[in-house]
DSSP file (Angstrom, degrees, kcal/mol; ACC not computed):
  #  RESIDUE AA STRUCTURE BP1 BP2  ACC     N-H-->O    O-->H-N    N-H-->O    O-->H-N    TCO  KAPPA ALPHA  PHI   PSI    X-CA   Y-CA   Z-CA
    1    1 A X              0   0    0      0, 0.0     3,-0.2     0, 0.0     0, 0.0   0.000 360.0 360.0 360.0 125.1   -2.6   13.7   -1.5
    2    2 A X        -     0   0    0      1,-0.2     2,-0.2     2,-0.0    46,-0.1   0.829 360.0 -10.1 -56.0 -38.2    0.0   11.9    0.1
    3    3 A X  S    S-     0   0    0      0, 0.0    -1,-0.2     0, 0.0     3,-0.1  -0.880  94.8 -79.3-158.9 128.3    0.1   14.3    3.6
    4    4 A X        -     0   0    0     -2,-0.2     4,-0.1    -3,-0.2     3,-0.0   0.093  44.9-102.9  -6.8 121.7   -1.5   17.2    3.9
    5    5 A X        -     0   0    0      1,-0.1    -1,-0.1     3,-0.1     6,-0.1  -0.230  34.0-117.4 -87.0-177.5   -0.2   20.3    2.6
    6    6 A X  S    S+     0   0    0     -3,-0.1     2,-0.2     2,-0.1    -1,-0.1   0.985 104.3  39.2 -92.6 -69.8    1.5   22.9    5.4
    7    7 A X  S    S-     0   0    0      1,-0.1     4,-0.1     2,-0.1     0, 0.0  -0.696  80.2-144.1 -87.9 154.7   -1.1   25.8    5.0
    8    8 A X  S  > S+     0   0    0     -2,-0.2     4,-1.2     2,-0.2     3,-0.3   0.412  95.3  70.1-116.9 -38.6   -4.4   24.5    4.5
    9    9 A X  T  4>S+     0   0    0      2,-0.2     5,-2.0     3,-0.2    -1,-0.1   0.355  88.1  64.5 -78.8 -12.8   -5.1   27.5    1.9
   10   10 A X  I  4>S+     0   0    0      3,-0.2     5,-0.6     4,-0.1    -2,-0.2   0.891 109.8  36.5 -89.7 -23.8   -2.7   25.9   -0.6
   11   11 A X  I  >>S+     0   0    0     -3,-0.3     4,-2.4     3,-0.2     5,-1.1   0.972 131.2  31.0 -90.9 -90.7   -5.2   22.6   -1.0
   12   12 A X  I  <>S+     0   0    0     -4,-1.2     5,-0.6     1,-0.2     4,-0.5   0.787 137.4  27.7-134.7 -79.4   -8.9   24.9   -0.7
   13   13 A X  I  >5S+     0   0    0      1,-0.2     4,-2.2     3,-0.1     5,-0.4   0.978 135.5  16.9 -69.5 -65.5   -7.3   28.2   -2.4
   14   14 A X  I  ><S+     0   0    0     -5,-2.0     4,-2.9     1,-0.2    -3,-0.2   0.908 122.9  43.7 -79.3 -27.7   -4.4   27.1   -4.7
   15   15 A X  I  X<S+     0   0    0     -4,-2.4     4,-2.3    -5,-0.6     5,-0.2   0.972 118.6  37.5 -78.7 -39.6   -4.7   23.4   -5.6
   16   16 A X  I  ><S+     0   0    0     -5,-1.1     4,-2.3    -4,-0.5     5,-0.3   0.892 117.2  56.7 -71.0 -27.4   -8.2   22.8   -6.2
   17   17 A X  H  X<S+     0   0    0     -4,-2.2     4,-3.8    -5,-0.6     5,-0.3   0.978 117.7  39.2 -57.4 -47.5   -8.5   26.6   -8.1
   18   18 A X  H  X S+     0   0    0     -4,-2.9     4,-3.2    -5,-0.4    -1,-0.2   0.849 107.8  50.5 -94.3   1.7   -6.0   25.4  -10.0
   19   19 A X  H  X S+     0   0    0     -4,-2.3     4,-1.2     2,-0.2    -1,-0.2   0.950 114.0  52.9 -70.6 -59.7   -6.7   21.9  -10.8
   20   20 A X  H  <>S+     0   0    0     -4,-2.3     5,-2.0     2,-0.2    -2,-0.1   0.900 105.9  54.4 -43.9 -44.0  -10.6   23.3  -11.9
   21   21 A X  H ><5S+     0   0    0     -4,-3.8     3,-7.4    -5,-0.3     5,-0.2   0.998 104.9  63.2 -51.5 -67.4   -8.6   26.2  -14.5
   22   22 A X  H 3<5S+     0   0    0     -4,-3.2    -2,-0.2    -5,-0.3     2,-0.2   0.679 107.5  33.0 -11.8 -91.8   -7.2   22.7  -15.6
   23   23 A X  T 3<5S-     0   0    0     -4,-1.2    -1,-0.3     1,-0.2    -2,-0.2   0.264 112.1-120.8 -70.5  19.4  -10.5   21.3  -16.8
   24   24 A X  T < 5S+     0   0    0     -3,-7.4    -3,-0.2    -2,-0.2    -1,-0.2   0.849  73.7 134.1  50.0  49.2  -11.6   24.6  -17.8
   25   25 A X      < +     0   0    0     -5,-2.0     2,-0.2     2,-0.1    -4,-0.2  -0.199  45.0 115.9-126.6  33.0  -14.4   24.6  -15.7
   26   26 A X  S    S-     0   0    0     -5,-0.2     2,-0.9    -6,-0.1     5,-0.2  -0.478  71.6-126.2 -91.5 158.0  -13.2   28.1  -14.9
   27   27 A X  B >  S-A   30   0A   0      3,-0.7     3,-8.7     1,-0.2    -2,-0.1  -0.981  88.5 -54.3-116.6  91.5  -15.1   32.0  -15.5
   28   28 A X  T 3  S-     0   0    0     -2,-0.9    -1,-0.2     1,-0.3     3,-0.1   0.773 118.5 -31.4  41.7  76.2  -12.0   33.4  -17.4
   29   29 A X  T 3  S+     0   0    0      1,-0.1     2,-0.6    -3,-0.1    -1,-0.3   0.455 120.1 113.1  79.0  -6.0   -9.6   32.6  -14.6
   30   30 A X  B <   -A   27   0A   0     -3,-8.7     2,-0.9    -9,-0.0    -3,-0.7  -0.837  50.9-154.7-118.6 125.7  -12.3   33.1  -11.9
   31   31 A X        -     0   0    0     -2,-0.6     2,-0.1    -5,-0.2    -5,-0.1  -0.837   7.8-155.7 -64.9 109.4  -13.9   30.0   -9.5
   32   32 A X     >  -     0   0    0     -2,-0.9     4,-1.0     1,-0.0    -1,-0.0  -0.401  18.3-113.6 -58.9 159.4  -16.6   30.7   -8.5
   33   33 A X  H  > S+     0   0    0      1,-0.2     4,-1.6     2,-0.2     3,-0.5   0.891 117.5  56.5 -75.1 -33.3  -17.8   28.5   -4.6
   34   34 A X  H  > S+     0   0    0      2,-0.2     4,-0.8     1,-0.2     3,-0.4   0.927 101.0  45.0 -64.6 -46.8  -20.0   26.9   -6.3
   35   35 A X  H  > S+     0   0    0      1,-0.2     4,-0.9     2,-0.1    -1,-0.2   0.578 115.0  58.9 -64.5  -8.6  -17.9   25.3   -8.9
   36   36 A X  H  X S+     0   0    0     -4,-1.0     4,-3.1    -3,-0.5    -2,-0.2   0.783 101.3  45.2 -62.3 -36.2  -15.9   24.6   -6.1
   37   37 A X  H >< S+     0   0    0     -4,-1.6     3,-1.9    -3,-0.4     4,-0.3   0.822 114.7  49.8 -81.0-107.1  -18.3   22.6   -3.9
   38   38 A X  H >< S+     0   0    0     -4,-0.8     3,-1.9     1,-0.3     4,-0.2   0.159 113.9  45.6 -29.9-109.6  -19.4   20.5   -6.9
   39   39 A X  H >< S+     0   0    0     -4,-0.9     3,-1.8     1,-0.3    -1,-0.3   0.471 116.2  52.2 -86.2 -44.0  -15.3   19.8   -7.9
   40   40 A X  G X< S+     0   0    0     -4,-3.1     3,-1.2    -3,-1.9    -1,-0.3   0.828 106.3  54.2 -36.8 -51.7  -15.1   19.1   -4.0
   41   41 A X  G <  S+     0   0    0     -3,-1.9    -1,-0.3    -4,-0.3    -2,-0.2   0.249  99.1  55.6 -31.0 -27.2  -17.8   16.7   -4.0
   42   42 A X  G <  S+     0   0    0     -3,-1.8     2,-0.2    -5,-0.3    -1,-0.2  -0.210  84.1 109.5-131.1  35.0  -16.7   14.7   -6.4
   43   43 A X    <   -     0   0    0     -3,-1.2     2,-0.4     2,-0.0    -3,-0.0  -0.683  53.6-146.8-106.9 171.7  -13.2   13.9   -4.6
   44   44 A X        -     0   0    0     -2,-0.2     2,-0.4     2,-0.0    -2,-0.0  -0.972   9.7-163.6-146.4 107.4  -12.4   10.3   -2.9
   45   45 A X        -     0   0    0     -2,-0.4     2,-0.5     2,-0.0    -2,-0.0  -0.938   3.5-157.8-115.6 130.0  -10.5   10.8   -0.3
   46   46 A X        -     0   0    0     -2,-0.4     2,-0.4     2,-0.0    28,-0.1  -0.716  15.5-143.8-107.4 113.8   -8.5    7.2    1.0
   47   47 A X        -     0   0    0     -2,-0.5     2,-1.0    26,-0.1    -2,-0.0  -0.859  21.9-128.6 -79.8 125.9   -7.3    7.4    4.9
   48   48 A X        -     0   0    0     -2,-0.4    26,-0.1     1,-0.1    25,-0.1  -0.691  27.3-177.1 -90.6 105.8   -4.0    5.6    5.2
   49   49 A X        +     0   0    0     -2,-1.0     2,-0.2    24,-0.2    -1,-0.1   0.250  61.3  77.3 -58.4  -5.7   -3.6    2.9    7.9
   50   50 A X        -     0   0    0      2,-0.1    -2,-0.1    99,-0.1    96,-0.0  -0.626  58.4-159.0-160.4 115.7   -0.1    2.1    7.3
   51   51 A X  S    S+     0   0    0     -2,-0.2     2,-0.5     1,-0.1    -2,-0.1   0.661  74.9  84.3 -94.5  -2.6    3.0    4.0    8.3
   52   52 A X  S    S-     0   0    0      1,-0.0    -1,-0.1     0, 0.0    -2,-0.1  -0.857  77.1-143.6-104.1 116.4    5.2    2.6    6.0
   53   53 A X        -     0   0    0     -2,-0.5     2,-0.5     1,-0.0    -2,-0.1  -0.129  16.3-160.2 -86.6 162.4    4.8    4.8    2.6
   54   54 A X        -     0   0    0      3,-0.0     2,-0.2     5,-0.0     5,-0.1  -0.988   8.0-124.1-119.2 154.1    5.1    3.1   -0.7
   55   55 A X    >>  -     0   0    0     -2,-0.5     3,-2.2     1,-0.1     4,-0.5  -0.792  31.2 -96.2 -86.5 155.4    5.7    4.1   -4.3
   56   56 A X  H >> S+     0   0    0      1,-0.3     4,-3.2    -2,-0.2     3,-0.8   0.635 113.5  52.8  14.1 -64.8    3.9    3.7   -7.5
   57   57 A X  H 34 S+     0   0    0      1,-0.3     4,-0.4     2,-0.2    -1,-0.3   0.740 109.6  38.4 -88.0 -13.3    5.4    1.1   -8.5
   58   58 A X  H <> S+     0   0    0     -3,-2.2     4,-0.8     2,-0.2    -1,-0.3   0.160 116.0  59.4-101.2  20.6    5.2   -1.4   -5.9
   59   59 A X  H <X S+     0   0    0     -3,-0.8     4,-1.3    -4,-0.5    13,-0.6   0.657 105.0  52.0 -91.2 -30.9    1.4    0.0   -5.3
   60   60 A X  H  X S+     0   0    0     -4,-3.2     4,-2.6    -5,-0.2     5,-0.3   0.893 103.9  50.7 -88.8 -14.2    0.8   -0.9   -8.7
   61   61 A X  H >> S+     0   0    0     -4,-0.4     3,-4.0     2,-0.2     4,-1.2   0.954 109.4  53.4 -50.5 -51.0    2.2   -4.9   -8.3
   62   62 A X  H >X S+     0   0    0     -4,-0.8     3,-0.9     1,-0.4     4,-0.7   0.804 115.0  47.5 -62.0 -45.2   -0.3   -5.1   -5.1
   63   63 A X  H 3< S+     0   0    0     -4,-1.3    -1,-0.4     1,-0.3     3,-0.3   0.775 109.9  46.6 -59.6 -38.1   -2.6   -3.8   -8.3
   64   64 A X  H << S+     0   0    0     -3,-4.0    -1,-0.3    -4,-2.6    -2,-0.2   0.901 121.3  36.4 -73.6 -40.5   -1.6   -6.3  -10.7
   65   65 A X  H << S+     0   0    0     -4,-1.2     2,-0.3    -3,-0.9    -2,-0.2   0.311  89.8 105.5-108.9  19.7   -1.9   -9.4   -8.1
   66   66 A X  S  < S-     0   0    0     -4,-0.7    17,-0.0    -5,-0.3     6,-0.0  -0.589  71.5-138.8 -70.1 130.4   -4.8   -8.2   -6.5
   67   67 A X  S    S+     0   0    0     -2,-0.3    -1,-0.2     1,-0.2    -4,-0.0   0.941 110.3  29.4 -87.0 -34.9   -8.0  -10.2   -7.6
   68   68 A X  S    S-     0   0    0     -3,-0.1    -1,-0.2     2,-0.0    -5,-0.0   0.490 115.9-116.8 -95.3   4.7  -10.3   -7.1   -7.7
   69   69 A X        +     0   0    0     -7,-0.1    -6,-0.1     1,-0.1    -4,-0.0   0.824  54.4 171.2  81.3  17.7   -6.9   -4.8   -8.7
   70   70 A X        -     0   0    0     -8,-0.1     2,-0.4     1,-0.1    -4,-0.2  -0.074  32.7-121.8 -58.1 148.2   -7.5   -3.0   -5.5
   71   71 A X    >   -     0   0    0     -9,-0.1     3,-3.3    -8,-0.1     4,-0.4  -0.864  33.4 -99.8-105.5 148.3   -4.6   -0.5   -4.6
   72   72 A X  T 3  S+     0   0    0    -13,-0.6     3,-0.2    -2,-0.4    11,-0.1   0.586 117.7  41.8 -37.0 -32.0   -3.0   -1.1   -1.3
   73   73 A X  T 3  S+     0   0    0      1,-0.2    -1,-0.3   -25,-0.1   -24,-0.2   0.378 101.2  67.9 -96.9  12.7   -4.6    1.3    0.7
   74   74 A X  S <  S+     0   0    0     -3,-3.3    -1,-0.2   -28,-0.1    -2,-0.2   0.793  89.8  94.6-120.7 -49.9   -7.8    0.7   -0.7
   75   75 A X  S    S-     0   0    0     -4,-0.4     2,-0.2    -3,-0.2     3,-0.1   0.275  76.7-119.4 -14.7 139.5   -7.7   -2.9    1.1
   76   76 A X        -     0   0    0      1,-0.1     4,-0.4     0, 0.0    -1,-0.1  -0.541  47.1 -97.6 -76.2 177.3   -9.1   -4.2    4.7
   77   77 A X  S >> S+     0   0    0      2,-0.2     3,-2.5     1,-0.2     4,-0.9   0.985 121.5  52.7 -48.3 -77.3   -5.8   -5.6    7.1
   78   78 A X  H 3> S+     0   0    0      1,-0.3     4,-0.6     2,-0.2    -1,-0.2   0.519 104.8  48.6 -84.9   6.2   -6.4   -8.9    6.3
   79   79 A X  H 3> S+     0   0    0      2,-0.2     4,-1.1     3,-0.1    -1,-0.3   0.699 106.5  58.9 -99.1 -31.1   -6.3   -8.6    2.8
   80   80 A X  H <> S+     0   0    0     -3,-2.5     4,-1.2    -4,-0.4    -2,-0.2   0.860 101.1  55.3 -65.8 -37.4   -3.4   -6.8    3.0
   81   81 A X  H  X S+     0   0    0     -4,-0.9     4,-2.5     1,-0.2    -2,-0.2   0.753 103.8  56.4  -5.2 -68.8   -1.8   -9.6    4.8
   82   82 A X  H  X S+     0   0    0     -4,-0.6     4,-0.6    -5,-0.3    -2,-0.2   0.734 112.0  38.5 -71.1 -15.6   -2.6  -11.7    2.0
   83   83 A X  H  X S+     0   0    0     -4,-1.1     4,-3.1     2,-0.2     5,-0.3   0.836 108.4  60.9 -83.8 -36.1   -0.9   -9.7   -0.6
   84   84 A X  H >X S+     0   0    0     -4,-1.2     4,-3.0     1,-0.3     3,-0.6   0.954 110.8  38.3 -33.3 -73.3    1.8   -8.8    1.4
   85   85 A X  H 3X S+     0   0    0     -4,-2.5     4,-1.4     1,-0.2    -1,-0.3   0.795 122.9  49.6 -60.0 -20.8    2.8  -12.7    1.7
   86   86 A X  H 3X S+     0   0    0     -4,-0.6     4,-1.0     2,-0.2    -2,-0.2   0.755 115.5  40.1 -88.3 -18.1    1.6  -12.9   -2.4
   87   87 A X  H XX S+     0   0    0     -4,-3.1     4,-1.6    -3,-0.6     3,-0.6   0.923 111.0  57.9 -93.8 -55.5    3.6  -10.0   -3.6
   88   88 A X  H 3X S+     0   0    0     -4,-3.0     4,-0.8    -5,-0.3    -2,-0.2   0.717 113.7  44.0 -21.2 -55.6    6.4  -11.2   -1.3
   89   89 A X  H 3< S+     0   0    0     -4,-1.4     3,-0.3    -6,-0.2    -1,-0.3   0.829 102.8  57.8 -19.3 -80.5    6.1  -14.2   -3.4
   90   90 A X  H << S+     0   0    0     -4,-1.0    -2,-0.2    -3,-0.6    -3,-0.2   0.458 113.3  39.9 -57.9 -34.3    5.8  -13.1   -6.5
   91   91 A X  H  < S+     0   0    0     -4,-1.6    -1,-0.2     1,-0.1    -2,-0.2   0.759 115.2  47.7 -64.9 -42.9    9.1  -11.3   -6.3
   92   92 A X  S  < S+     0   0    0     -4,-0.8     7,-2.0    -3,-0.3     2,-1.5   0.411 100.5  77.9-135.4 -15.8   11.0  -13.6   -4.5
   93   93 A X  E     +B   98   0B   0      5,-0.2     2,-0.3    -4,-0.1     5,-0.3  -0.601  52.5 162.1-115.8  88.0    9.7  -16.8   -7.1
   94   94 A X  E >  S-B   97   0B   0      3,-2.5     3,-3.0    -2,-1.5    -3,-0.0  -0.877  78.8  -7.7-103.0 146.5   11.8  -17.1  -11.0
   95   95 A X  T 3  S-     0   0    0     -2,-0.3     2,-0.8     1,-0.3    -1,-0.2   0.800 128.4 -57.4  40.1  83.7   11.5  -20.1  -12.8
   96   96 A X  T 3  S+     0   0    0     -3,-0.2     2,-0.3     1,-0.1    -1,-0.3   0.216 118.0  86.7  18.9   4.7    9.7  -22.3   -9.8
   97   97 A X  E <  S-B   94   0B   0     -3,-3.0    -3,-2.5    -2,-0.8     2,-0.9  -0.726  78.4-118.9-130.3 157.2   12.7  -21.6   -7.1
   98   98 A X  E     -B   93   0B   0     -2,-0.3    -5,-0.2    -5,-0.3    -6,-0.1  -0.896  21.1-111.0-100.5 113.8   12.9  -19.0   -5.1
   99   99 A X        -     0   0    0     -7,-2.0    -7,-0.1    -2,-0.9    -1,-0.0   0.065   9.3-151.5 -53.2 151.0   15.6  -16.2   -4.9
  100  100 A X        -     0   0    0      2,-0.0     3,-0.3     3,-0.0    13,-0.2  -0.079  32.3-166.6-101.4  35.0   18.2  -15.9   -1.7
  101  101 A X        -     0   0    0      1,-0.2     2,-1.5    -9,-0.1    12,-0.2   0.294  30.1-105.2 -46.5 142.8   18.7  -11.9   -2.2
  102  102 A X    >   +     0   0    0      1,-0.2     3,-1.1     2,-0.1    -1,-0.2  -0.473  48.9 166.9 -58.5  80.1   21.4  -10.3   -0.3
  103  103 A X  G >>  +     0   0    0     -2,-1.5     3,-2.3    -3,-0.3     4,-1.8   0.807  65.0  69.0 -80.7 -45.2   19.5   -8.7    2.2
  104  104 A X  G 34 S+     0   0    0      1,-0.3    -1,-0.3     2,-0.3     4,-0.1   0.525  93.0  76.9 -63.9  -4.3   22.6   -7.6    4.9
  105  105 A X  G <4 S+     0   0    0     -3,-1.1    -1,-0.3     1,-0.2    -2,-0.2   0.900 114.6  10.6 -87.2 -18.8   23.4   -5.0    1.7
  106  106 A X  T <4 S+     0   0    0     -3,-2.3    -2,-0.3     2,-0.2    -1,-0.2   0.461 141.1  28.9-127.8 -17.7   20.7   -3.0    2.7
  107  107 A X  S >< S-     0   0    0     -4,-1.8     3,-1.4     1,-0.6     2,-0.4   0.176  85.7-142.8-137.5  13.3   19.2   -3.8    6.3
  108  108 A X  T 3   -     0   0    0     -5,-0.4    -1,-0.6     1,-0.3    -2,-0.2  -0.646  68.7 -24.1  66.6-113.8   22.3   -5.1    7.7
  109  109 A X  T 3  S+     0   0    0     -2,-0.4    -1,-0.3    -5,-0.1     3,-0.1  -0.432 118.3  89.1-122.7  20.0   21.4   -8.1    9.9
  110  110 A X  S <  S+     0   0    0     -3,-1.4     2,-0.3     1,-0.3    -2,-0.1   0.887  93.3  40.0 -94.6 -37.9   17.7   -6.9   10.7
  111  111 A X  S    S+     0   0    0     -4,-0.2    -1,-0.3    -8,-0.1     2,-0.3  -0.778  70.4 168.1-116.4 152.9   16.3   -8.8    7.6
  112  112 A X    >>  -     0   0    0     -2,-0.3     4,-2.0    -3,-0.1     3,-0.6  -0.961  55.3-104.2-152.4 155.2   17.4  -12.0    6.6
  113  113 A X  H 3> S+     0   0    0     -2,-0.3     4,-2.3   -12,-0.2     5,-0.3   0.941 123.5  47.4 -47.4 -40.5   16.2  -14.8    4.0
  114  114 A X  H 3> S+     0   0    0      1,-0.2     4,-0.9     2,-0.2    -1,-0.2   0.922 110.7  53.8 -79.4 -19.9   14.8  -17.1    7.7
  115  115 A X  H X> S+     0   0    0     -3,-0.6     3,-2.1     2,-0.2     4,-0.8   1.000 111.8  36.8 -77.4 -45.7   13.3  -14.1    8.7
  116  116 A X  H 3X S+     0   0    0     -4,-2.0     4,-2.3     1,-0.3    -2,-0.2   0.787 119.0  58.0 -48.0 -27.5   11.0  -13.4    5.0
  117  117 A X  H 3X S+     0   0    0     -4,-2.3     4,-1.7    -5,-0.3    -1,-0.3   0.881 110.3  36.5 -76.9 -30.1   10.7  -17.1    5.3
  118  118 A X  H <X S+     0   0    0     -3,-2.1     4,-1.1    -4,-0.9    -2,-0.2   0.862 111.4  58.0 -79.1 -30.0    9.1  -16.8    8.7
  119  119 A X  H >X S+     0   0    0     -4,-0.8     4,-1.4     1,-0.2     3,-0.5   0.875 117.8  38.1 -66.5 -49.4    7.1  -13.6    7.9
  120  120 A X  H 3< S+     0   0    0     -4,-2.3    -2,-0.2     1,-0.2    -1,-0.2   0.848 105.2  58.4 -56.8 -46.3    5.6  -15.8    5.1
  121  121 A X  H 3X S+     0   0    0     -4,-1.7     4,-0.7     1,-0.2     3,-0.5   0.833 115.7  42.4 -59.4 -45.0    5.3  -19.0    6.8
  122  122 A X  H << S+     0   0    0     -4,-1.1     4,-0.3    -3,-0.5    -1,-0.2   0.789 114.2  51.0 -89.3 -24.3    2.8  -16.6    9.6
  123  123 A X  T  < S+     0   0    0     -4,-1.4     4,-0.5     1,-0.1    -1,-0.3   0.420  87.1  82.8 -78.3   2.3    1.0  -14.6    6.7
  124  124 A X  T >> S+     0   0    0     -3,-0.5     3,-2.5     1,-0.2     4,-1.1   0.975  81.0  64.3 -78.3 -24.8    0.0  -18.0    4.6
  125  125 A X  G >< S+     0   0    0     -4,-0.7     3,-1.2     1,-0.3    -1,-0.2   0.979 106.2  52.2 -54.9 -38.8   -3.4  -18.5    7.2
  126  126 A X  G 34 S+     0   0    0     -4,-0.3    -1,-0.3     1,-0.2   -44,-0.2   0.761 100.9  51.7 -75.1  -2.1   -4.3  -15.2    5.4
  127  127 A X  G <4 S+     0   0    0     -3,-2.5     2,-0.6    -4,-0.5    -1,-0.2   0.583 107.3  69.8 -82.3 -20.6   -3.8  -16.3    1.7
  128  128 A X    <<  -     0   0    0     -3,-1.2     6,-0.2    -4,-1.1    -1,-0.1  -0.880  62.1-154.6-133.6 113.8   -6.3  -19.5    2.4
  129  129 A X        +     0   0    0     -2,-0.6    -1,-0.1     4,-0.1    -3,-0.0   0.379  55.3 120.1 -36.3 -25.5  -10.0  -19.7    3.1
  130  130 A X  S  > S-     0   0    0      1,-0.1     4,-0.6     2,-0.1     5,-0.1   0.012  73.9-110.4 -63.9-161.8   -9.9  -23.4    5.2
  131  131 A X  H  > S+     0   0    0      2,-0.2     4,-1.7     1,-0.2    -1,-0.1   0.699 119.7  53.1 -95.1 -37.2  -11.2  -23.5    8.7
  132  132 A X  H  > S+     0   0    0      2,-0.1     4,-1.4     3,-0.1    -1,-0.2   0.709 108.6  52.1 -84.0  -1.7   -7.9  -24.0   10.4
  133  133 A X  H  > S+     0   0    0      2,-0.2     4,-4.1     3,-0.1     5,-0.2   0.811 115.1  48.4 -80.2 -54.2   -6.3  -20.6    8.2
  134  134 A X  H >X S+     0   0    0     -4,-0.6     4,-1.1     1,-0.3     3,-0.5   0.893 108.4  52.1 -42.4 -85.6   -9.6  -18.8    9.8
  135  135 A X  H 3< S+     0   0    0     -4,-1.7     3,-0.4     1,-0.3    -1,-0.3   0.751 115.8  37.8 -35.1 -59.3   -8.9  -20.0   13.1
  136  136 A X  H >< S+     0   0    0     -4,-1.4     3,-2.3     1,-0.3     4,-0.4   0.891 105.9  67.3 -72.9 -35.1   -5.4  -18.8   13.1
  137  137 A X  H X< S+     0   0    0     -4,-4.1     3,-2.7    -3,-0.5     2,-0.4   0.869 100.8  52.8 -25.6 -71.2   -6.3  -15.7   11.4
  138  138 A X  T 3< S+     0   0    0     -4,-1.1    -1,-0.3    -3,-0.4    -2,-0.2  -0.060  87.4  74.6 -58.9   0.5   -8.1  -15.0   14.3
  139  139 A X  T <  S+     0   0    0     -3,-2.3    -1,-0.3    -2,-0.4    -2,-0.2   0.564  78.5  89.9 -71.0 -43.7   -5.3  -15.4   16.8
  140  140 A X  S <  S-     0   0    0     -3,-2.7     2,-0.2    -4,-0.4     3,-0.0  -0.263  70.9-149.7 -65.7 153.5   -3.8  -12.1   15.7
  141  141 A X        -     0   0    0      1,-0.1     4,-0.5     0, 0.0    -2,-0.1  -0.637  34.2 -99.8-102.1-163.2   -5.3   -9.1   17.7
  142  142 A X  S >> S+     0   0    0     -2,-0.2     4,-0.8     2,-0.2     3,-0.7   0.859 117.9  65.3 -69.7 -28.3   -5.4   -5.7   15.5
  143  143 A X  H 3> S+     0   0    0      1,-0.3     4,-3.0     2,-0.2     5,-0.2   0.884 107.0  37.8 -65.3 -40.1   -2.3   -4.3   16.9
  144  144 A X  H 3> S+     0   0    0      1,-0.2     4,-1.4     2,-0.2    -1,-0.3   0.681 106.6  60.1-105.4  13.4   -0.1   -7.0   15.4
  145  145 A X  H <4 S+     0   0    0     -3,-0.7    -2,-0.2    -4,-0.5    -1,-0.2   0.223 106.5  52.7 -49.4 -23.7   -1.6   -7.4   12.4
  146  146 A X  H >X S+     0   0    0     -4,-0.8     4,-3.3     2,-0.2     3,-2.3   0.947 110.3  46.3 -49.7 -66.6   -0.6   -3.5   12.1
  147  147 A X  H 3X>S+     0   0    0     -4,-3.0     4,-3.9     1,-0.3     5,-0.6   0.947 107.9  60.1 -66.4 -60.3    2.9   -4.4   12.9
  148  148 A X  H 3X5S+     0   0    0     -4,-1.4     4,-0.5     2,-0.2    -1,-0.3   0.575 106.4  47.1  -6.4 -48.0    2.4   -7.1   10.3
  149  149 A X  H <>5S+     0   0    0     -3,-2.3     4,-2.2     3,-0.2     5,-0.3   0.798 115.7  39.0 -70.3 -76.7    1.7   -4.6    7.8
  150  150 A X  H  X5S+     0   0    0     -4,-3.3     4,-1.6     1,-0.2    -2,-0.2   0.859 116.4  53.9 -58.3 -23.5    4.3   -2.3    8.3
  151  151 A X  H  X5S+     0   0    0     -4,-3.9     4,-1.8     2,-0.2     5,-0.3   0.913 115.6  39.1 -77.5 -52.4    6.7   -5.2    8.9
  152  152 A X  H >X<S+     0   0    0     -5,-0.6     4,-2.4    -4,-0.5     3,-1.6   0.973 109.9  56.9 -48.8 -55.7    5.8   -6.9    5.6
  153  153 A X  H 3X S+     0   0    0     -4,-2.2     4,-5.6     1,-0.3     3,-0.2   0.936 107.3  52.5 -62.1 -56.6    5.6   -3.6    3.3
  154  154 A X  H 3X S+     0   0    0     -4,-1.6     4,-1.0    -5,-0.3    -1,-0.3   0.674 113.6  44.0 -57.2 -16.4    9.3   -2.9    4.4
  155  155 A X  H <X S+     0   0    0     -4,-1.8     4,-2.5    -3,-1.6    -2,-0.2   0.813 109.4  52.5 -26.5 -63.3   10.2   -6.6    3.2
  156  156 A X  H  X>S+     0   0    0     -4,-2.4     4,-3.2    -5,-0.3     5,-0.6   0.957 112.7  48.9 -72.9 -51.3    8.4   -6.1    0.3
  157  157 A X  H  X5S+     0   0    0     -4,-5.6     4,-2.4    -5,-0.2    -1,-0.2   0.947 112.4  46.7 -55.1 -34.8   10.7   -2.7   -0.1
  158  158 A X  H  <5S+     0   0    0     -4,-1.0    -2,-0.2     2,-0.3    -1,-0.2   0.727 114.5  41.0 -68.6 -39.5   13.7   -4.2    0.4
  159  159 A X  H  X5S+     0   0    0     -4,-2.5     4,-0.8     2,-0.2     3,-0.3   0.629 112.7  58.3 -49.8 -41.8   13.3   -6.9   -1.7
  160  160 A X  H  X5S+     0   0    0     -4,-3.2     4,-1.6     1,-0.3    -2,-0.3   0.721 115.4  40.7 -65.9 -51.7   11.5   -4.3   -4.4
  161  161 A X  H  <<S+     0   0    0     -4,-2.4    -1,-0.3    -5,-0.6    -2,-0.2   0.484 111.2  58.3 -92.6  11.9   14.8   -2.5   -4.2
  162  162 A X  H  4 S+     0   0    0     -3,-0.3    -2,-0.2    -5,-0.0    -1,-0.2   0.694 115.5  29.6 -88.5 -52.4   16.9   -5.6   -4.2
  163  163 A X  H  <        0   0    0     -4,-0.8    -2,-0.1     1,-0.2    -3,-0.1   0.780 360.0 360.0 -85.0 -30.3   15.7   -7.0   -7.3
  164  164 A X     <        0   0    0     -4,-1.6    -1,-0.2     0, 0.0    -3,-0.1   0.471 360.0 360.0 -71.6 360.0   14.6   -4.1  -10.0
């Protein structure tokens, strides 16, 4: 679930009854609690750290360039960092050179090509393993390493909607 549905009785009554009818793991139309608690049980539910939402499709690049294929929210902060700048990348890099996209078409003056270049330039310590990337790593407290996140992922939208 993306947010939490408005009555509380539409996820416990209507969604999981009827998600269960789905897999026919129903008594003619009737749930039983039990077959609830087991199909409860065997949900995974992912808290999102992030205020800035994403869709599909740019949840599955983070999935595609991910080395374990992780989906975004599925990530610590500093790994998210590092995709951020890789995804960021990845978009932004055809044929060795790197795209200028009109950014002012969509964010006016907030985003510009020297700001993604600076956003990058401050996410590479997380991309890289040495001792002085650690050390800076470590500079960040959590709070801007938040802002970091949310800052990037709207980059990453903008760009994402620039370019498809």
């Amino acid at each position: 679930m993306a947010r939490p549905p408005v009555a509380p009785s539409d996820f416990t009554y209507g969604e999981i009854r009827n998600r269960i009818i789905a897999e026919g793991d129903d008594d003619n139309e009737t749930v039983r609690y039990a077959v609830r608690r087991t199909f409860v049980a065997r949900l995974t539910f992912e808290q999102k750290s992030t205020y800035v939402d994403i869709d599909d499709s740019i949840n599955q690049k983070f999935i595609e360039i991910s080395n374990r294929q992780a989906s975004f929210n599925n990530m610590s902060t500093d790994e998210k960092l590092a995709e951020i700048a890789n995804l960021i990348e990845s978009l932004l890099k055809k044929n060795g050179k790197f795209l200028t996209p009109d950014y002012s078409t969509i964010c006016f003056d907030y985003i510009s090509n020297d700001v993604v270049t600076s956003y990058r330039k401050k996410m590479h310590c997380f991309r890289h393993a040495t001792d002085d990337a650690i050390s800076e790593r470590k500079t960040y407290s959590e709070e801007q390493k938040s802002f970091f996140v949310d800052y990037g992922l709207t980059i990453v939208k903008v760009i994402h909607s620039l370019l498809e």
